[in-house]
DSSP file (Angstrom, degrees, kcal/mol; ACC not computed):
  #  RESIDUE AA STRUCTURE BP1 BP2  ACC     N-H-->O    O-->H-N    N-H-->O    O-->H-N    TCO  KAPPA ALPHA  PHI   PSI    X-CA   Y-CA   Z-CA
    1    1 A X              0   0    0      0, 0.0     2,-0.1     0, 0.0     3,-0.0   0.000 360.0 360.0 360.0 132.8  -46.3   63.9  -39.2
    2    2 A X     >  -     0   0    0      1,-0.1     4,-1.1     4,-0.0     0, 0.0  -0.295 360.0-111.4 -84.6 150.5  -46.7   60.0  -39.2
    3    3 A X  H >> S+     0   0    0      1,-0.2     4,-2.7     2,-0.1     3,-1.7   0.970 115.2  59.3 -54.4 -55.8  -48.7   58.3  -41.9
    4    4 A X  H 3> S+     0   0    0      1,-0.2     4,-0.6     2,-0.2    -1,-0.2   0.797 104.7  43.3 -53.1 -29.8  -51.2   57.4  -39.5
    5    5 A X  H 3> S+     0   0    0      2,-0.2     4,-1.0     3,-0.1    -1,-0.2   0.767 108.9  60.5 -56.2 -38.2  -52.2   60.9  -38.3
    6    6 A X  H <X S+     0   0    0     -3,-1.7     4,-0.5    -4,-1.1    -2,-0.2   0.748 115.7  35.7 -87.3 -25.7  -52.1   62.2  -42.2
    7    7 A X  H  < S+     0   0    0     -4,-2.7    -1,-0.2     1,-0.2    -2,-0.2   0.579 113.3  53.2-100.4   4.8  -55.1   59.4  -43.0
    8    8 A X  H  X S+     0   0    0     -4,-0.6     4,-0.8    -5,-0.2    -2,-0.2   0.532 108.7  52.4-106.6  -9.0  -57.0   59.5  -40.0
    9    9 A X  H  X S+     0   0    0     -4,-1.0     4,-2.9     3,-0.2     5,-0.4   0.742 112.0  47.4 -85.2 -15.9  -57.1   63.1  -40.5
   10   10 A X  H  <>S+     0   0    0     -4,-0.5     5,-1.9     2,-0.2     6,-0.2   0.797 105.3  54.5 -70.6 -28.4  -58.4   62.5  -43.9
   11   11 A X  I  4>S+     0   0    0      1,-0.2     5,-0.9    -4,-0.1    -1,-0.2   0.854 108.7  52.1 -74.2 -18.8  -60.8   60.1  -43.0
   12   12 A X  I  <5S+     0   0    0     -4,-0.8     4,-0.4     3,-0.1    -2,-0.2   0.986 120.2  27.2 -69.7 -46.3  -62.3   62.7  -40.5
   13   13 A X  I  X5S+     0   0    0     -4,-2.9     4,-2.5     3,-0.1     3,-0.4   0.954 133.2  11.6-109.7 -79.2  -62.7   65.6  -42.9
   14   14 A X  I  >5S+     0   0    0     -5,-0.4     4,-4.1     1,-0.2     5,-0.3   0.958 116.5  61.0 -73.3 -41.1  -63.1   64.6  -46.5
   15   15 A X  I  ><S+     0   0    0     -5,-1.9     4,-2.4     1,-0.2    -1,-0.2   0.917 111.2  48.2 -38.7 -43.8  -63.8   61.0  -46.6
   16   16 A X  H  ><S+     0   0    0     -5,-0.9     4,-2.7    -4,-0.4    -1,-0.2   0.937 111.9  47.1 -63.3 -41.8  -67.1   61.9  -44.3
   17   17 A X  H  X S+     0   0    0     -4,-2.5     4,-1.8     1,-0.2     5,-0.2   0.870 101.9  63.2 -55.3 -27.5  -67.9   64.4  -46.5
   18   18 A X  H  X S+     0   0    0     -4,-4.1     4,-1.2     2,-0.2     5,-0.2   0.927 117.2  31.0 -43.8 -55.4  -67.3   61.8  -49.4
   19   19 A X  H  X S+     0   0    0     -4,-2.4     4,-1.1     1,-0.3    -1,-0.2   0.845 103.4  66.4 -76.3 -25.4  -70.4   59.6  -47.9
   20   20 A X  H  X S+     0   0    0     -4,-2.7     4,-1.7     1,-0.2     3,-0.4   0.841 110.8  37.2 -74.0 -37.0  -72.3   61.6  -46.6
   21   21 A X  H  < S+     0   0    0     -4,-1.8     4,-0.5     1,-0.2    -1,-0.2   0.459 114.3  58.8 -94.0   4.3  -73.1   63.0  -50.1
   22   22 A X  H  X S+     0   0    0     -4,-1.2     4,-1.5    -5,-0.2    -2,-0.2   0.812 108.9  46.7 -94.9 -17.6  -72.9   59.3  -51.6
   23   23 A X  H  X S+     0   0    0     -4,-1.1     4,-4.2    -3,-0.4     5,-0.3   0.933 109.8  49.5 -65.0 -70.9  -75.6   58.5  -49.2
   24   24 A X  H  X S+     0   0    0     -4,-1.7     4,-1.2     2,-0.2    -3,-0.2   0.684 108.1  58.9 -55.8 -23.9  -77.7   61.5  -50.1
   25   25 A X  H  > S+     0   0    0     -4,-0.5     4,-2.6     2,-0.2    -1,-0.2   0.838 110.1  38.3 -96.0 -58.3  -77.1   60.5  -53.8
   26   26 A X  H  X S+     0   0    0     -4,-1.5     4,-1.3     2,-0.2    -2,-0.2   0.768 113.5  55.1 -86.7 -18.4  -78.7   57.0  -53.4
   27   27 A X  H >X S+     0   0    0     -4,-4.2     3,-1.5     2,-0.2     4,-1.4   0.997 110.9  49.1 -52.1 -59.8  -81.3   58.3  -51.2
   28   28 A X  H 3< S+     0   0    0     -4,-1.2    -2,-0.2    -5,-0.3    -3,-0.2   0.683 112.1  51.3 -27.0 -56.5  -82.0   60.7  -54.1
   29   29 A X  H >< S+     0   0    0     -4,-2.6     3,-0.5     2,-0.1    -1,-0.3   0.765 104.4  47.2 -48.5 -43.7  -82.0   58.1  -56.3
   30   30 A X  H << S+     0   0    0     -3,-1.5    -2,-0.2    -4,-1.3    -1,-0.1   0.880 117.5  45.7 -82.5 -21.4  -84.3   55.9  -55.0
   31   31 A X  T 3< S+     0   0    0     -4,-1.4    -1,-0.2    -5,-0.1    -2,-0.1  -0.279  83.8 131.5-112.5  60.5  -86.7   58.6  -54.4
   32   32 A X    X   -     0   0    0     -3,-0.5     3,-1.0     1,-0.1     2,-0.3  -0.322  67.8 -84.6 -60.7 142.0  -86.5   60.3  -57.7
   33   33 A X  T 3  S+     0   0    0      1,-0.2    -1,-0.1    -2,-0.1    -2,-0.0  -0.416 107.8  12.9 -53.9 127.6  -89.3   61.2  -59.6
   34   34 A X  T >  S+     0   0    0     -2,-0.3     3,-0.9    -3,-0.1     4,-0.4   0.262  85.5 110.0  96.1 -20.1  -90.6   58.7  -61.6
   35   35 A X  T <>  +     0   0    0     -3,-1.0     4,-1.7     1,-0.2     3,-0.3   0.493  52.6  98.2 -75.8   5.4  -88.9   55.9  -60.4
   36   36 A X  H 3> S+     0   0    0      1,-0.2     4,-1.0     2,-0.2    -1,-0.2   0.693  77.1  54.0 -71.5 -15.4  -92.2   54.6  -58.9
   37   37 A X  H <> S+     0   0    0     -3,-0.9     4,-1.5     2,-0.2    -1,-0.2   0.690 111.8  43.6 -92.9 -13.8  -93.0   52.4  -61.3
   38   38 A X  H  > S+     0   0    0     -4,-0.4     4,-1.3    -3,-0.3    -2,-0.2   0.633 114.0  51.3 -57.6 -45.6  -89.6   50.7  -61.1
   39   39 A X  H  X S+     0   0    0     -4,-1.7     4,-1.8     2,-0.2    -2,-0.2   0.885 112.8  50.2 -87.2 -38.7  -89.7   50.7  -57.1
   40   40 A X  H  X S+     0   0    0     -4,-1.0     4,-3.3     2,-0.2     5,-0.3   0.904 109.7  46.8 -61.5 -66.0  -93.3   49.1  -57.5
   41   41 A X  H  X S+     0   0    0     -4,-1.5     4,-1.0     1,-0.2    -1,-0.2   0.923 113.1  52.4 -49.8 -47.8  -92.2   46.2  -60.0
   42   42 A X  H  X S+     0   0    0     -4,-1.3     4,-0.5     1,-0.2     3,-0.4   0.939 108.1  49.2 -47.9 -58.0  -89.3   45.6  -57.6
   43   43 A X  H  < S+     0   0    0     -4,-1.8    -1,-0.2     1,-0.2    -2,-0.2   0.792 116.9  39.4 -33.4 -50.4  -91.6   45.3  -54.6
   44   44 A X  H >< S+     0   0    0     -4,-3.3     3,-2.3     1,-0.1    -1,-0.2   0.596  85.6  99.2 -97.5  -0.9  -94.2   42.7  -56.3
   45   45 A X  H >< S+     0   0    0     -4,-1.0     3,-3.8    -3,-0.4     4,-0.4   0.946  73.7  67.5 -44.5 -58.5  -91.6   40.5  -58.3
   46   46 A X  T 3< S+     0   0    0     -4,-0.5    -1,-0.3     1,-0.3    -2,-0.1   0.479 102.3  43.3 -42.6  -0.8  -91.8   38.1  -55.7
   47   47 A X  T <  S+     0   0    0     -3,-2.3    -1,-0.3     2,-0.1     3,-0.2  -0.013  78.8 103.5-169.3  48.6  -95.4   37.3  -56.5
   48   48 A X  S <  S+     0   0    0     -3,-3.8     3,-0.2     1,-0.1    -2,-0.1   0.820  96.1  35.6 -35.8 -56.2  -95.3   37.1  -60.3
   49   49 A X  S    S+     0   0    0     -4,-0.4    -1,-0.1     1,-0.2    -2,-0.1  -0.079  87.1 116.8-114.8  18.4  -95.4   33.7  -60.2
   50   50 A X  S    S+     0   0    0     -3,-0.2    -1,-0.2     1,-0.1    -2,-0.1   0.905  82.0  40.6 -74.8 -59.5  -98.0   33.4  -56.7
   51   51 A X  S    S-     0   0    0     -3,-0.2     2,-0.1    -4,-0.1    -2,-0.1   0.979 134.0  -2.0 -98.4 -83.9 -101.3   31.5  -58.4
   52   52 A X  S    S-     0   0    0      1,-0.1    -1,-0.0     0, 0.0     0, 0.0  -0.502  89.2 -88.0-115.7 179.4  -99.2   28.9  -60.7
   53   53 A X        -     0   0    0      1,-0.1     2,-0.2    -2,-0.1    -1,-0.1  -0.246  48.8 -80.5 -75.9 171.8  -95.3   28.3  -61.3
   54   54 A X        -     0   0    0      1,-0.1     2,-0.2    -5,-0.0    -1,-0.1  -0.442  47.7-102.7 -61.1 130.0  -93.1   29.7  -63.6
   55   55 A X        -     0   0    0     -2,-0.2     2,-0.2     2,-0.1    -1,-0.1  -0.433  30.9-129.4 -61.6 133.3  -92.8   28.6  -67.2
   56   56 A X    >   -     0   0    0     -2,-0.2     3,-0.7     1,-0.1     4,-0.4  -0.547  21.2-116.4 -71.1 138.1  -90.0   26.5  -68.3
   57   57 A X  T 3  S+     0   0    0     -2,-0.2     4,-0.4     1,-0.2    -1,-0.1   0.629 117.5  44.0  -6.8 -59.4  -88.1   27.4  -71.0
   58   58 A X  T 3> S+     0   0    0      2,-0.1     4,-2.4     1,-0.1    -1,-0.2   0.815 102.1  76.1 -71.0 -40.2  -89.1   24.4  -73.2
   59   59 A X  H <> S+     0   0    0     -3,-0.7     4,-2.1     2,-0.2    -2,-0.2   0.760  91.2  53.1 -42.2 -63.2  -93.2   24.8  -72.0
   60   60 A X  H  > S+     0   0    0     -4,-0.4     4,-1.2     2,-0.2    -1,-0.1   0.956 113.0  37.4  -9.9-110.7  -93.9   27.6  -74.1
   61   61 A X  H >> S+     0   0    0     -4,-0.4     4,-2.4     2,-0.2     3,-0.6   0.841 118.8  61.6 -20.5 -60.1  -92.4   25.9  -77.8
   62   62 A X  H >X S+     0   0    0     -4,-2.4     3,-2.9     1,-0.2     4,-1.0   0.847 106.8  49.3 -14.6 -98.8  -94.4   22.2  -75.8
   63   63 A X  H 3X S+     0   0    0     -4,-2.1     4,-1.4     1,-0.3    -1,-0.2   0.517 107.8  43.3 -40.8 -35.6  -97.4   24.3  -76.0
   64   64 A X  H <X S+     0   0    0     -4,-1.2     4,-1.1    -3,-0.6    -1,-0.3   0.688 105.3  61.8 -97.5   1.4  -97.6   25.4  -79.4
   65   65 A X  H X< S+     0   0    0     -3,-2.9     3,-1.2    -4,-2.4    -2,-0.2   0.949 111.4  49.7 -55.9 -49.2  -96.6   22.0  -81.0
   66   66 A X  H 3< S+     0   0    0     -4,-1.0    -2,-0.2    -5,-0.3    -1,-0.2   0.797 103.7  50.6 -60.6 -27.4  -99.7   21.2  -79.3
   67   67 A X  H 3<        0   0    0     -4,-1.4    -1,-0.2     1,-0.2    -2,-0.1   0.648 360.0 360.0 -74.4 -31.3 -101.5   23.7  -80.5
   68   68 A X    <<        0   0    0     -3,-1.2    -1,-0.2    -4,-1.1    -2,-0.2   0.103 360.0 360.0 -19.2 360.0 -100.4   22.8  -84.3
């Protein structure tokens, strides 16, 4: 039996099985219990920052000199 034969029968039989339950795994994962508030956060990140921009690093320290 030729190399090729001995890994293409491996990819057929376990390697599929290999994905098919790494697939079911992260499906599983992403719809775990509890993980909604996580899948939620993810969702809205993009429009934290919708009404004004982000604060800079330095703004924050800015602001309470001012505040002084």
């Amino acid at each position: 039996m030729d190399l090729y034969t001995v890994l293409r029968h491996f990819a057929d039989s376990w390697m599929l099985l290999f994905m098919t339950l790494v697939f079911v795994g992260v499906v599983f994962y992403a719809f775990r219990p509890g993980s909604r508030k996580a899948q939620e956060e993810a969702a809205t990140s993009i429009f934290r920052n919708e009404t004004r921009p982000a604060a800079s690093a330095a703004e924050p320290a800015a602001s309470k000199l001012k505040e002084a």
